[in-house]
C-alpha positions as CSV (number, residue, x, y, z in Angstrom):
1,X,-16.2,-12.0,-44.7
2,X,-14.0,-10.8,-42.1
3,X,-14.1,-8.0,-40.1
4,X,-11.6,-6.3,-38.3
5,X,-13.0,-5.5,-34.6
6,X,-10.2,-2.8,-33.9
7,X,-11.8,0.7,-34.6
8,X,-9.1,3.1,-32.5
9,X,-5.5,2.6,-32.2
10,X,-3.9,4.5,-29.4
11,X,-0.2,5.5,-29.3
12,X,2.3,6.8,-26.7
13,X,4.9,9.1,-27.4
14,X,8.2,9.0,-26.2
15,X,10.7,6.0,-27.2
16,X,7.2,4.5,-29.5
17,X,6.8,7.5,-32.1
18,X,10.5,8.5,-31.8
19,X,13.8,7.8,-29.6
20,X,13.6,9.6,-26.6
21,X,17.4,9.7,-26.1
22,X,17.6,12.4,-28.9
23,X,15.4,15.2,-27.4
24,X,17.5,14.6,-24.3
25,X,20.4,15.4,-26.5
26,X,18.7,18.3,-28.4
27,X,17.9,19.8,-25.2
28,X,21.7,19.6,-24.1
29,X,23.0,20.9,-26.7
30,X,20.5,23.5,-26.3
31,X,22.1,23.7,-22.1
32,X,25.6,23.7,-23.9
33,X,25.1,26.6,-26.1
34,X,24.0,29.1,-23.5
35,X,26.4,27.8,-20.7
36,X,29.6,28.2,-24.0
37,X,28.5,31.8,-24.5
38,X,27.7,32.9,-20.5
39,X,31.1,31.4,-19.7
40,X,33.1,31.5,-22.4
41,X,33.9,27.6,-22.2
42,X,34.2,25.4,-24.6
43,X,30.3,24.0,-25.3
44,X,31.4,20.5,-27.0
45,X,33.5,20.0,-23.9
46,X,30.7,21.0,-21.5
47,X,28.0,18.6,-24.0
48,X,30.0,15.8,-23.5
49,X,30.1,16.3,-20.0
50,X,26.3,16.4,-19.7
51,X,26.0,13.3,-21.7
52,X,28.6,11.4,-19.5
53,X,27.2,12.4,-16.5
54,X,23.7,10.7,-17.6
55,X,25.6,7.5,-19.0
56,X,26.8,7.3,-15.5
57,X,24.7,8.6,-13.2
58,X,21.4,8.7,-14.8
59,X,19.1,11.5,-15.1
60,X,18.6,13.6,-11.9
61,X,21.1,16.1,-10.8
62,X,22.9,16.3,-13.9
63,X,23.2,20.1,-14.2
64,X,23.9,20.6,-10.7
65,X,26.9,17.9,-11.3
66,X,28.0,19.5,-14.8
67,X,28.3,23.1,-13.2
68,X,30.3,22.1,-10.1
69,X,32.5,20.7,-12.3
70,X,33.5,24.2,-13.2
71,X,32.7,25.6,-9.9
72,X,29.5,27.9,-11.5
73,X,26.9,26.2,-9.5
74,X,24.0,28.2,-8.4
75,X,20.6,27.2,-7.6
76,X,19.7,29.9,-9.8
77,X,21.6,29.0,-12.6
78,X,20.7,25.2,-12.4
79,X,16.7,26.8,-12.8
80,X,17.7,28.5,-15.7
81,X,19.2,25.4,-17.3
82,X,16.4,23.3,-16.6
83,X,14.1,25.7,-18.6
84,X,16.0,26.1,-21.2
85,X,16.2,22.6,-21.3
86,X,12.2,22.3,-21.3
87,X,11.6,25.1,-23.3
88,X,14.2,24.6,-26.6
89,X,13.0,23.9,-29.7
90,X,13.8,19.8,-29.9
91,X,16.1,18.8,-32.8
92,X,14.2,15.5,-33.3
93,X,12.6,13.2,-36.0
94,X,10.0,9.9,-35.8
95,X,11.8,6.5,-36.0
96,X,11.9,5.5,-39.6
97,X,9.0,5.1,-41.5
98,X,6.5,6.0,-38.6
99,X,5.4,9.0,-40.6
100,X,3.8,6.9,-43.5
101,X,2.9,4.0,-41.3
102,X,0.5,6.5,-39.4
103,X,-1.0,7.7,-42.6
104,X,-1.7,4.6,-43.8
105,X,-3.2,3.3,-40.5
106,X,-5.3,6.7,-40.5
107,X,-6.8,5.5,-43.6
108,X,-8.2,2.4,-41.8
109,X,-8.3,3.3,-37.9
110,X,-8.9,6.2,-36.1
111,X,-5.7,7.4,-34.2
112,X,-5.1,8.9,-30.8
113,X,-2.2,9.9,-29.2
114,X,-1.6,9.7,-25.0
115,X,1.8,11.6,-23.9
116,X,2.6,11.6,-20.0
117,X,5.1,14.5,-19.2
118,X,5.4,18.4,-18.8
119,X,2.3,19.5,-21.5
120,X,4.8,22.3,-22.9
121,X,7.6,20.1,-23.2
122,X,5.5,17.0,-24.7
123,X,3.5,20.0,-27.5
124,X,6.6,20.7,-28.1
125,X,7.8,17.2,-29.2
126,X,4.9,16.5,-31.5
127,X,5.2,19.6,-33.0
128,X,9.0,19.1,-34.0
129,X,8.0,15.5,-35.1
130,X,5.0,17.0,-37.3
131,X,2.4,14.5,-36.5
132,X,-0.1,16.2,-34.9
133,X,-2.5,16.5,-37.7
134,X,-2.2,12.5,-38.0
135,X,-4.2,11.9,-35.1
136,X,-7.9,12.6,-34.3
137,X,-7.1,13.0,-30.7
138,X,-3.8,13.9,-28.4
139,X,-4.0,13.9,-24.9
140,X,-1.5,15.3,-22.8
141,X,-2.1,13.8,-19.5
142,X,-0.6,16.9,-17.2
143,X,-3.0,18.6,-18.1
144,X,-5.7,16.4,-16.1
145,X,-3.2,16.2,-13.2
146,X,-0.2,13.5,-12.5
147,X,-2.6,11.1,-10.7
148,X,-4.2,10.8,-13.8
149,X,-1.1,10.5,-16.1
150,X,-0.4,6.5,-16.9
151,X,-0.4,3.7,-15.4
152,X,-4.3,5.7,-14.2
153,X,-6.9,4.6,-16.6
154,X,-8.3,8.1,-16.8
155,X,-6.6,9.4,-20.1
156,X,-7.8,5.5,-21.6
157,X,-11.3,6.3,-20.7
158,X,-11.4,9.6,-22.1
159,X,-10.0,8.3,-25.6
160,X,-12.6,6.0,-25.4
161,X,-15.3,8.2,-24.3
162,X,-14.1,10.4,-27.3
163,X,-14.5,7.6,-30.2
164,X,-17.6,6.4,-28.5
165,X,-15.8,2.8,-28.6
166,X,-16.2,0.0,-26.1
167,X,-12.4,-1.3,-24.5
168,X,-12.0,-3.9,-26.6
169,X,-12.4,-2.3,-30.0
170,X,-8.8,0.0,-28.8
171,X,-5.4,-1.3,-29.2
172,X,-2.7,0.8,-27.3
173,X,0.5,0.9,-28.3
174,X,3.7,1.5,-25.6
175,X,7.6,0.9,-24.8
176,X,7.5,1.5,-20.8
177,X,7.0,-2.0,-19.1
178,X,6.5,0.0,-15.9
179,X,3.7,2.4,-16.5
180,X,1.9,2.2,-20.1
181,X,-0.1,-0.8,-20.1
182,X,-1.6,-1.3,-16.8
183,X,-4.2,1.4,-16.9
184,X,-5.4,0.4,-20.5
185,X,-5.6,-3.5,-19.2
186,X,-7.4,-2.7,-16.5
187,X,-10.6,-1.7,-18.8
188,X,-10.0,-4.2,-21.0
189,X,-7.7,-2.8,-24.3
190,X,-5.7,-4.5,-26.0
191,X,-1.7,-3.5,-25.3
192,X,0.8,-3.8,-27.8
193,X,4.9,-3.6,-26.3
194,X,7.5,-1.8,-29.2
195,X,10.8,-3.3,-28.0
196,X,12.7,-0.3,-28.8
197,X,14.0,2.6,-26.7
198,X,15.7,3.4,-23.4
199,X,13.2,-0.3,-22.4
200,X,14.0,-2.2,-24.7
201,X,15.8,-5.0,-22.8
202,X,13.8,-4.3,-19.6
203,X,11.8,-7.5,-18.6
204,X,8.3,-6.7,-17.7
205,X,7.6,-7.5,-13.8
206,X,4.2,-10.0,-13.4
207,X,1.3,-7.8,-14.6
208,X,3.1,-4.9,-15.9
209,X,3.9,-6.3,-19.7
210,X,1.9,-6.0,-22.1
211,X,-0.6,-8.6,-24.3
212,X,1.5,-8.4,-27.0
213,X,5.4,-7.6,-28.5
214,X,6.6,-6.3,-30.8
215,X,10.5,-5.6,-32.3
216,X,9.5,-2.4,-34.3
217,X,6.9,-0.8,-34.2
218,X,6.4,-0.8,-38.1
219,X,5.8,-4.4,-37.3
220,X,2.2,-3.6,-36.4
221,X,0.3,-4.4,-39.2
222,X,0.9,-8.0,-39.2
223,X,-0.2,-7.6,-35.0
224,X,-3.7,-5.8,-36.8
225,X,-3.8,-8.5,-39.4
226,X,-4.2,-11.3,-36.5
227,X,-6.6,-9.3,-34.7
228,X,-9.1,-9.5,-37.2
229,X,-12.2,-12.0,-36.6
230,X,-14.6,-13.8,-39.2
């Protein structure tokens, strides 16, 4: 008789539930609307801006960018930007099928989720995704502090203080080959790598990848299947 030693599978968030890329967008669009109105510019022309400037430069300084473009930048105004940027309501959806895969894992596993990132922003996310009542725990790592936001152990220990599990009866589940899987490997979890998102061709630096790959991340139960032990 076999039995399956995995008791708690642990998830990440961004670019693993969902594709990060479109809250980025949701929340420009959001950037868009209010500069359009405040200006009286055209806010698919400023949009597209926004999203060239990050295709280009990368995220950093693109409002400051976008706005001297039209000679309206303030410090001020950039501040307002960036919270209504944080604080919109996201215009996003889980990758296909994640919503079902999840209820049918709950039926089998218990489920936790562990998001790095602004708590407001990142409540906000799971909430537009509607997921939160498909997990038994989430933990939003801010709210412990940024030293112990991943690659720190700390939010791994608390899951599995939380289940009452030992490491190796946790799988975790990521995308970032930079961050996600060091601080669960350290105590001994299992990592699982979804090769999907803004990562997805990013090879994983000595240490830093994870135990196992994955294309999808509906690909997982055939991953669980293997993991079981007679």
């Amino acid at each position: 008789m076999q039995k399956n030693l995995i008791k708690v599978i642990i998830f990440d968030l961004d670019d693993t539930l969902y594709e990060e890329k479109t809250f980025v967008e949701s929340g420009f669009k959001a950037v868009s609307e209010y500069v359009g109105k405040q200006f009286k510019i055209n806010k698919k022309e400023f949009l597209k801006i926004l999203i060239d400037i990050l295709e280009k430069e990368g995220r950093g300084h693109i409002f400051d960018s976008a706005l001297k473009r039209y000679n309206f930048y303030t410090k001020k105004l950039v501040d307002k930007l960036v919270k209504i940027y944080r604080f919109h309501k996201p215009n996003i959806q889980p990758y296909s099928g994640i919503r079902n895969l999840l209820k049918n894992l709950k039926k089998r596993y218990k489920l936790a989720l562990i998001t790095d990132g602004l708590g407001y922003v990142q409540r906000n996310k799971v909430k537009a995704l509607k997921i939160e009542k498909l997990f038994n725990l989430i933990l939003y790592t801010n709210d412990y502090g940024k030293k112990n936001s991943k690659p720190s152990s700390y939010p791994f220990k608390k899951a599995l203080k939380f289940f009452q599990i030992k490491p190796e009866e946790a799988i975790y589940i990521g995308d970032d080959p930079y961050k996600d899987f060091i601080g669960a490997k350290k105590l001994g979890v299992k990592t699982v790598r979804a090769l999907q998102g803004r990562y997805k061709n990013t090879k994983a630096k000595r240490n830093f990848g994870a135990d196992y790959n994955v294309n999808k991340l509906i690909e997982i139960n055939k991953l669980l299947k293997s993991l079981t032990v007679s």
